[in-house]
C-alpha positions in Angstrom: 43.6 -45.2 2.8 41.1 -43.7 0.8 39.4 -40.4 1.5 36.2 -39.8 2.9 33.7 -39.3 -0.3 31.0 -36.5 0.0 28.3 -38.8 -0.3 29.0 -40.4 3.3 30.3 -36.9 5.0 26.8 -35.5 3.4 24.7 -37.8 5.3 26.3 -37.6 8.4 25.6 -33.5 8.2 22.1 -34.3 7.4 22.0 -36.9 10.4 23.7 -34.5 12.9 20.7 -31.9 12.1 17.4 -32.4 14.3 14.4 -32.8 12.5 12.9 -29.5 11.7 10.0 -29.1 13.9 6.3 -28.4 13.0 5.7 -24.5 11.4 6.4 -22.1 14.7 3.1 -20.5 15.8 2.7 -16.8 13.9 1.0 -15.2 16.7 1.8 -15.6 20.3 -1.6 -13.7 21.8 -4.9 -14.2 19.8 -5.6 -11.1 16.9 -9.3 -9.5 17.3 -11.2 -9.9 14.6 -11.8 -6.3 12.6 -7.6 -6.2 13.1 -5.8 -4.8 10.2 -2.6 -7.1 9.5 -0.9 -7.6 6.4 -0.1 -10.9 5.8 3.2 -12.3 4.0 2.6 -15.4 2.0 4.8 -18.1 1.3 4.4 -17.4 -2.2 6.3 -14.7 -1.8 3.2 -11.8 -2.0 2.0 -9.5 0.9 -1.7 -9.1 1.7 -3.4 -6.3 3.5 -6.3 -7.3 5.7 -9.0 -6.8 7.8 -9.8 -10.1 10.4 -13.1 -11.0 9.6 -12.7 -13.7 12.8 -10.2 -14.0 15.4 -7.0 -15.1 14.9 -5.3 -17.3 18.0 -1.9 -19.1 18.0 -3.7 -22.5 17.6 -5.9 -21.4 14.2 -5.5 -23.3 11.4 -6.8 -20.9 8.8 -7.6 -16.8 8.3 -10.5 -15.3 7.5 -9.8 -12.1 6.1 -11.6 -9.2 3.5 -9.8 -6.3 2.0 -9.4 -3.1 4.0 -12.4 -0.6 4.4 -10.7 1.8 1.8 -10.3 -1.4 -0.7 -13.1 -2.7 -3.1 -12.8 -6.2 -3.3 -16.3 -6.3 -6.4 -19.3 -7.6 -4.4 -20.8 -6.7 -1.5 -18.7 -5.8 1.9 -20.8 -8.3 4.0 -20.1 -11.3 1.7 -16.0 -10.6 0.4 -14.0 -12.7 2.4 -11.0 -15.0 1.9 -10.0 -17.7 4.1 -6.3 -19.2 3.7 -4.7 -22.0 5.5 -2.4 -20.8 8.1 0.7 -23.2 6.1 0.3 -20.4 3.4 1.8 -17.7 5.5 5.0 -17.1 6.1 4.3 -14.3 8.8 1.7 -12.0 10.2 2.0 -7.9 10.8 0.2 -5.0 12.3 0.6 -1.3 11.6 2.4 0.7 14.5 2.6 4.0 14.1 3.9 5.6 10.7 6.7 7.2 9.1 6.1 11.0 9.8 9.6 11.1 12.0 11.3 9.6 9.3 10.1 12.1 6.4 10.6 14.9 8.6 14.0 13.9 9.1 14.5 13.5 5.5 12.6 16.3 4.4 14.9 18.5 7.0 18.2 17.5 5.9 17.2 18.1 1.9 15.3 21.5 2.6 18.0 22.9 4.8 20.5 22.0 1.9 18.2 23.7 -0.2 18.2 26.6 2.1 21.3 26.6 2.9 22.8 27.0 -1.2 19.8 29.4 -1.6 21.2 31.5 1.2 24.6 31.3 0.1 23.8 32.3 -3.0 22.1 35.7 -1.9 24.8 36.1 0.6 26.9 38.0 -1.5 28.0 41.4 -2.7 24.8 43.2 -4.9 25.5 46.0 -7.3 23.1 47.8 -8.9 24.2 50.7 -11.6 22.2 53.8 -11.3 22.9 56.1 -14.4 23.0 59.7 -13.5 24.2 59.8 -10.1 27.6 59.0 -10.3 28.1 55.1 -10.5 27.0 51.9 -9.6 25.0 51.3 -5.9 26.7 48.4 -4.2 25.1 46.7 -0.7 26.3 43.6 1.4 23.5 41.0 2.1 23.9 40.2 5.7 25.4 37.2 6.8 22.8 36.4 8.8 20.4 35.6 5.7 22.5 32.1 5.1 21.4 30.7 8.3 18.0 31.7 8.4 17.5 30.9 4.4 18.5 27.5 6.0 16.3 26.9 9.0 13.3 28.3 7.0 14.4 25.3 4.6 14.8 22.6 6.8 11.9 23.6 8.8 9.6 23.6 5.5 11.0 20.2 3.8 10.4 18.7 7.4 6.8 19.7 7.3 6.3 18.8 3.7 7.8 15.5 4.3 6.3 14.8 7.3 3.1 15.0 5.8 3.7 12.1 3.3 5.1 9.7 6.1 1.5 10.2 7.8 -0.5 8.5 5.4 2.5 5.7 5.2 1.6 2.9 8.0 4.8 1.4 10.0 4.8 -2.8 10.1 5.7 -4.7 13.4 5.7 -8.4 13.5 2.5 -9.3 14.9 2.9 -10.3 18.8 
C-alpha cells in the first residue's frame, strides 16, 4: 500500500482549518477625536497621532494629524492623513510613563555606584606628618559604606526617574 503523499495530507490540514474570519475590530469602545494613539501599520511602521475625528469599532478609515509637538509643513488646520482601517495592524494609547521603571533602574546602578565608592573610602587612611614623630593613621567609619550607598541609589533613582517622565507607556487601545 502506498503512503499517504503530502500533497493530499496538505489539503486535508488546510480543509480542517475554518476560514479566517473578516479583520477583528481594533477598538472595542469608540476613540474621541483629539485622542493621541499611535498606530501600528501593517507595513510594519508605527505612527503617532492625534484623532482628528472619532474613531468607533465600525470605522472604516482614520483621520489623524501629527501630534501638537510635531510639524507636519503646512498649516495645523489643514495636515491631516486618513488611512483605511485594513492598513492597521493595531491601535494604542499612552498610560502612564516609565518614571517607576527608571527609578528602579537608576536605584539599583547608583547604589552600586555608591556602594563601591563607599567601600573604597571605607578603609584605613594614613597621612605622614614630618616632624612629629610619624605617620597619622584614622579608620573611616563603617557606617560611610551604607550611607555612600543610599545617597547613591537615592540619586540615580531621581536622575532616572526623570527621563522615564518624558517617556509615554503604550496600552492596546480598549
Amino acid at each position: 500500500m502506498r503512503p499517504p503523499c503530502i500533497e493530499t495530507v496538505t489539503a486535508l490540514a488546510l480543509l480542517a482549518v475554518p476560514a479566517a474570519s473578516a479583520q477583528q475590530a481594533l477598538v472595542t469602545r469608540p476613540l474621541d477625536s483629539a485622542s493621541v494613539v499611535r498606530l501600528h501599520l501593517v507595513q510594519g511602521s508605527r505612527v503617532e497621532a492625534e484623532l482628528v475625528t472619532t474613531f468607533a469599532p465600525e470605522s472604516g478609515v482614520i483621520v489623524y494629524r501629527p501630534p501638537f509637538h510635531r510639524d507636519c509643513g503646512v498649516p495645523r488646520a489643514v495636515c491631516q492623513f486618513r488611512t483605511p482601517v485594513t492598513d492597521v495592524r493595531a491601535i494604542e494609547v499612552p498610560h502612564g510613563n516609565h518614571a517607576g521603571r527608571g527609578a528602579l533602574i537608576g536605584a539599583g546602578v547608583g547604589g552600586t555606584f555608591g556602594l563601591a565608592l563607599g567601600l573604597a573610602f571605607a578603609g584605613q587612611t594614613c597621612v605622614a606628618y614630618p616632624g612629629f614623630g610619624g605617620d597619622y593613621c584614622t579608620r573611616s567609619s563603617a557606617a560611610v559604606v551604607p550611607v555612600t550607598t543610599l545617597v547613591g541609589a537615592a540619586l540615580g533613582a531621581g536622575l532616572v526617574a526623570l527621563f522615564g517622565v518624558g517617556s509615554p507607556a503604550w496600552w492596546p487601545a480598549p
